[in-house]
N, C-alpha and C positions, 0 to 999 in steps of 0.2 A: 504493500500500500504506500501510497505516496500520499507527500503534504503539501496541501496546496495554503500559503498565507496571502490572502488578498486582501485590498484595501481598494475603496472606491472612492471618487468624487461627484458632485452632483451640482447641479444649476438647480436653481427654485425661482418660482415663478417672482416677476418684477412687482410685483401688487396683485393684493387679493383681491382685486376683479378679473386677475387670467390664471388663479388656482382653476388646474382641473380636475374636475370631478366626476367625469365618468369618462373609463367603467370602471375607474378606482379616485379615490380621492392622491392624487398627485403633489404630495408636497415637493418632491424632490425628481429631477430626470439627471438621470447618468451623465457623464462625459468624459470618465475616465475608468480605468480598469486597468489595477496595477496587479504584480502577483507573483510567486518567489515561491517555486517548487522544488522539496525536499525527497528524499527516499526515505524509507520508512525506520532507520538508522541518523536522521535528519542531517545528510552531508546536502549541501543545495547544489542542484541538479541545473538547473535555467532561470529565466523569470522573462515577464510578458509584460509590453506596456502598452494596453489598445485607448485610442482616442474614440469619442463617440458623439457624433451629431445628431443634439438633440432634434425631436418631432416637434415639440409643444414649444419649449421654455427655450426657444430661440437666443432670444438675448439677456446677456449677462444679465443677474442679480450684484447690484455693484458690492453688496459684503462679502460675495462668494467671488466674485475679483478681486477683491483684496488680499480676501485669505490664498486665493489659489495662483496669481496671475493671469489667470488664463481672460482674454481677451472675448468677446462677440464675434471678430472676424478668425479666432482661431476656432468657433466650432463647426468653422466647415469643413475642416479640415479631416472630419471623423467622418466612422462608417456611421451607418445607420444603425440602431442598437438589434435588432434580430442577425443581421449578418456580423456585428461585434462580439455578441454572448455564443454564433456559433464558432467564429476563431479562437475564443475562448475556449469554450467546450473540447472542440479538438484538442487544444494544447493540455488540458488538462488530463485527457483523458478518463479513463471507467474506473481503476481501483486508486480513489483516493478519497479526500478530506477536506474540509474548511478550514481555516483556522484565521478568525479577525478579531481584530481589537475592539470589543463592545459587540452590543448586539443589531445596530444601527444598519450595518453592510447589506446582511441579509436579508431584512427588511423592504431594506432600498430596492433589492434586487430583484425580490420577490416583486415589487409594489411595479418595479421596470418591466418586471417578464405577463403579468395583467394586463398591465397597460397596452399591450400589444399582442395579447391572448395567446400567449406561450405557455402551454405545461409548465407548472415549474418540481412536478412529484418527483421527477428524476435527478432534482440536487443531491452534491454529497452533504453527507451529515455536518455540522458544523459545530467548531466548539469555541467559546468564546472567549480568548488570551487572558482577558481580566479578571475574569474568575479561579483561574488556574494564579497569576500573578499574584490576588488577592492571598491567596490561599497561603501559597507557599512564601510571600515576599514582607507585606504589608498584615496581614491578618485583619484586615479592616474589610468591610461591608461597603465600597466607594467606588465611582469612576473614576480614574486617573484617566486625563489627556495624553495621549503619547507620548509628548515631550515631559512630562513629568515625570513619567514611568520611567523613561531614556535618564531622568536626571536622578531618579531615585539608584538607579542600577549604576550610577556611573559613567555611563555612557555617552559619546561625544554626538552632539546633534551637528552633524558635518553635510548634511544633507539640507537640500528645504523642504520645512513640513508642509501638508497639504499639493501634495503631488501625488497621485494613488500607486506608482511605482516607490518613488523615496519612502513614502509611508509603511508600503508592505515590505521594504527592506530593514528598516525601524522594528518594526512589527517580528520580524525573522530574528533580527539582533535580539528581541527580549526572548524571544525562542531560547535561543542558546546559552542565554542565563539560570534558564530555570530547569528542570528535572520533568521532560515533557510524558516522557510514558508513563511515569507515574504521575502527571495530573493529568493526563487522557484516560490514564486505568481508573483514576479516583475522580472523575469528572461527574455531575450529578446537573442533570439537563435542567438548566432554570423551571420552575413549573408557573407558567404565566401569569400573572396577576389578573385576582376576580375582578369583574368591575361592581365598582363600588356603585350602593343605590344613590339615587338624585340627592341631593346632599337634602335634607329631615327638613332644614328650618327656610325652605322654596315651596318646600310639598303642596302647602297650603294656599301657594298661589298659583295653584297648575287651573282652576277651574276662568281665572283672570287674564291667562296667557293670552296674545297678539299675535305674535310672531316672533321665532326664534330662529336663529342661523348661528354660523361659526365664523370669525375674522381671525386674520392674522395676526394681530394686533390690537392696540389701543389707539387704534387714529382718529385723529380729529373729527374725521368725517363720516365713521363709524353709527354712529347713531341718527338715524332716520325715520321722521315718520312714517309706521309701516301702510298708509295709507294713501300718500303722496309722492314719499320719498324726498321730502323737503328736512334739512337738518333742523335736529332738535336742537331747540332752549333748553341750557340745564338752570333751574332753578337753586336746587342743593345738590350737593354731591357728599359721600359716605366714607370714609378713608377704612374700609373693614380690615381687621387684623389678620383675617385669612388672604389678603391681596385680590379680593373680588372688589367688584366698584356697585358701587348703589348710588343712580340717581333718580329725581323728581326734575321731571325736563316737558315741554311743551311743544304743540305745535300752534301756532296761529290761527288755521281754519280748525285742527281737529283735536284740541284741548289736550290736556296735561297726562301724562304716562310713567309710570312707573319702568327703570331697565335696571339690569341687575347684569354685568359681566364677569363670567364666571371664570378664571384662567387655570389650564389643565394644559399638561404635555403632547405635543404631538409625537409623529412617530419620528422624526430625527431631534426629540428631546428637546427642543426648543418650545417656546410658550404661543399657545393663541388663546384665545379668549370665547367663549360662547355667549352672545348677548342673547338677551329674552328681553321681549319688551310685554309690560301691562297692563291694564286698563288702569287709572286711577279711579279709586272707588273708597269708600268708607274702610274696607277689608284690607285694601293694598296699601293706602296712607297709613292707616293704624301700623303696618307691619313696619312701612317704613318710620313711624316715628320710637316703634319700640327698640328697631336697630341703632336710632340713632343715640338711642340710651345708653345701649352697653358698645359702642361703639367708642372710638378715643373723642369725638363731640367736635373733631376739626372738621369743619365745613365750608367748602368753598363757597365764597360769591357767585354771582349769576355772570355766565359767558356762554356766550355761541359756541357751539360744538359742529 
């Protein structure tokens, strides 16, 4: 059996009006596909650096240019991602392994191979560097960044991060620091997290609900009447302890509403938000003046949103 350690990179949509969402929710499209294969002895054997031009997410996300370099006019320069996962797959070949940093990769990969209606049953199994790291190095319960792992183990970052070749060669170096067949023999498959019910203290405003959707963000321009689409007035706003936002905000022809933005992780661990908007009514104000009780009682002035 051979080991495969890959690392990918990805372009994400330039604003949440060109997230796509079907036939998967699309946070992320490929553009790179790094990879550094071992024999089962872990002496490294090759490695593979595919470019990939995306379908959707065309042009750069300018944060995912910073961190990567990589330009708008260098993603033409890639294959198309079905004819890139199948040069992939060749070089991989049948008896091997995953092995990435986090559980993010396969994800991604998974969410890449949907998107364009690729079986994805035939991956190899996958095991995830940080848990085995964790185990054997840190004995802490955390994600470590690459370059911190690299800095914990002593290791020289001589390469540039965020490359999906440099990455996966990063990635192979902490390989060889640690005792891998015995954290492959002792490995214990994460078992996925339940989803948690709707958080108790909303429940009571599900009969009041508008209209709810998911943003990328907290942007300004975020909240909408859901019957116009003209931006709300916020009257008060909620500063909650859990980082969710509670306002009382308005529209001009179609009067005052209750929104509540909820912030939860997406699937490359970064934050969006779920807004819910609600009727204001005797039921909905009361909620919101009881939150503002046990809330810290800083509340913003009135501003356009």
């Amino acid at each position: 059996m051979n080991y495969i350690v890959l690392d990918l990179e990805w372009n994400q949509p330039t604003s949440r009006n060109k997230l796509i969402t079907d036939p998967v929710k699309l946070y992320g499209e490929i553009i790179q596909i790094g990879a550094v294969k071992f024999d089962r002895d872990f002496n490294m054997l090759c490695e593979i650096s595919i470019t990939v031009s995306p379908k959707y997410y065309t042009e750069m996300n300018q944060y995912v240019r910073a961190l990567t370099g990589i330009r708008t006019r260098d993603l033409k320069k890639g294959k198309p991602f079905p004819a890139a996962l199948e040069d992939f797959k060749e070089w991989y070949g049948e008896d091997c392994c995953f092995i990435t940093w986090g559980p993010d990769d396969m994800a991604m990969l998974i969410s890449n191979m949907k998107l364009h209606s690729i079986d994805d049953s035939d991956l190899p199994k996958c095991y995830n560097l940080q848990l085995i790291f964790n185990k054997q190095i840190t004995g802490e319960n955390r994600q470590w960044s690459l370059a911190s792992a690299m800095e914990k183990l002593d290791m020289p970052l001589d390469l540039a991060c965020h490359d999906a070749l440099n990455d996966a060669i990063y990635t192979a170096r902490i390989c060889s620091a640690l005792d891998m067949e015995k954290g492959i023999a002792e490995y214990v498959e994460p078992q996925p997290k339940e989803k948690k019910a709707p958080r108790a203290r909303y429940q009571g405003l599900k009969p009041h609900l508008i209209a709810a959707k998911e943003i990328s963000s907290e942007r300004k321009d975020s909240m909408r009447c859901p019957y116009c689409d003209l931006p709300l007035v916020t009257a008060r706003r909620l500063r909650m302890r859990n980082r969710d936002k509670v306002f009382l905000a308005s529209c001009p022809d179609h009067g005052s509403f209750l929104v509540i933005l909820t912030r939860k992780r997406n699937a490359e661990s970064s934050y969006i938000y779920e807004e819910n908007i609600y009727a204001l009514n005797e039921q909905t104000e009361g909620f919101f003046n009881k939150m503002s009780l046990k809330c810290s009682g800083r509340c913003s002035g009135k501003k356009t949103i």
